[in-house]
PLY file of the C-alpha trace (Angstrom):
ply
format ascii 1.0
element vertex 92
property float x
property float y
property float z
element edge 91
property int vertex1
property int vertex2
end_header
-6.14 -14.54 3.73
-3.10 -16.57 2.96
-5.78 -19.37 2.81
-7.86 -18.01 0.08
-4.38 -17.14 -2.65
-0.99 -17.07 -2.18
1.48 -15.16 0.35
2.64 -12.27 -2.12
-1.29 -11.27 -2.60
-2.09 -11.65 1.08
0.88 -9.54 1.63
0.30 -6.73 -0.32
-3.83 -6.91 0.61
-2.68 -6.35 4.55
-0.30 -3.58 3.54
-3.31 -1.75 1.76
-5.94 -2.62 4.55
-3.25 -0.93 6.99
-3.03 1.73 5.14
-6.10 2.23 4.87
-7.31 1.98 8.42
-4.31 4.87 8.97
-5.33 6.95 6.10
-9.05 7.20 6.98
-8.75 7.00 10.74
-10.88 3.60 10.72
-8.77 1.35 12.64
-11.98 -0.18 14.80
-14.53 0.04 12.19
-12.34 -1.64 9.63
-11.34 -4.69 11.60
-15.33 -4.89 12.43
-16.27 -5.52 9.13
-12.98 -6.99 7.59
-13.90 -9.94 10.64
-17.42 -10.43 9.71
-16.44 -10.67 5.45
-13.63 -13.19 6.89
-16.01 -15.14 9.08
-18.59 -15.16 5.99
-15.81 -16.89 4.18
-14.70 -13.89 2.12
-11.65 -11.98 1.61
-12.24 -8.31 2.02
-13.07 -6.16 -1.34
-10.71 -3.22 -1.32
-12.28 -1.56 -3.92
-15.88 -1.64 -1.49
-13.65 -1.08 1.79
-12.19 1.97 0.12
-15.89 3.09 -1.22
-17.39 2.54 1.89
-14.75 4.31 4.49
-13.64 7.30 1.86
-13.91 10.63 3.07
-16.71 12.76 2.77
-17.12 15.34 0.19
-16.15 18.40 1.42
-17.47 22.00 -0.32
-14.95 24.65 -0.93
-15.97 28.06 0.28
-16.45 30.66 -1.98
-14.21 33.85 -0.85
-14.54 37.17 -2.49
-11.42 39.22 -2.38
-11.58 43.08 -2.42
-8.41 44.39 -4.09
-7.50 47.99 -2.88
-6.43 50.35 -5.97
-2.60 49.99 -7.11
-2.29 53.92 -6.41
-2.68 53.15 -2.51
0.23 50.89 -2.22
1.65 53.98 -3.26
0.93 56.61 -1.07
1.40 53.94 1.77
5.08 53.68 0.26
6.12 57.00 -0.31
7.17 56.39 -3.64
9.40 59.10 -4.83
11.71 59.67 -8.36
15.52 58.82 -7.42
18.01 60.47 -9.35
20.11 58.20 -11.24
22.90 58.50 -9.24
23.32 56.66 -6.00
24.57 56.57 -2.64
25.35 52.90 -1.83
28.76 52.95 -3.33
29.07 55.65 0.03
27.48 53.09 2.87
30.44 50.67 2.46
0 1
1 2
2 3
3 4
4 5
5 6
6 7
7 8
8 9
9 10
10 11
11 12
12 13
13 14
14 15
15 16
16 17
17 18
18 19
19 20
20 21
21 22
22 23
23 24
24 25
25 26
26 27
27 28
28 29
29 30
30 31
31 32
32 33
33 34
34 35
35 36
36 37
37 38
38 39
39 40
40 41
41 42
42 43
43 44
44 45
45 46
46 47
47 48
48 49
49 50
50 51
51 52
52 53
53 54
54 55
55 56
56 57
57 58
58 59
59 60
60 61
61 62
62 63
63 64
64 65
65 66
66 67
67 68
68 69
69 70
70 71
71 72
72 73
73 74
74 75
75 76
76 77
77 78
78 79
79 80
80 81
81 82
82 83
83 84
84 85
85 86
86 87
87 88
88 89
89 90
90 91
């Protein structure tokens, strides 16, 4: 690559093929076709390498949530009227 422009491009083109290859878990498949657009004569296309290896387009499930009625937290609680006087003063 340092061939085809100078040392600062070819630097920062490895550093985003690497990348790459680590992001989308395409180490093999990467160097495959970085080696044949190399031995064609061609630097690799990161914009096509990134098209090509991106991840697929995954659906999100839909999830229906059932929320019980407030009044049941409740009763689960045993919610009950405090006077407005308290004992914590007493504890310590």
């Amino acid at each position: 690559m340092r061939e085809h422009g100078d040392d600062r491009r070819a630097c920062k083109v490895t550093v985003e093929l690497l990348a790459l290859a680590h992001e989308r878990a395409c180490e093999a498949e990467l160097a495959e076709v970085i080696a044949m657009d190399l031995d064609a004569g061609q630097l690799p296309d990161l914009a096509a390498l990134r098209d090509r290896f991106r991840p697929e387009a995954a659906s999100i499930p839909r999830v229906a949530v059932k929320l019980a009625p407030l009044d049941v937290y409740d009763e689960l609680a045993c919610v009950s009227v405090m006077s407005g006087r308290s004992n914590l003063g007493e504890a310590a």
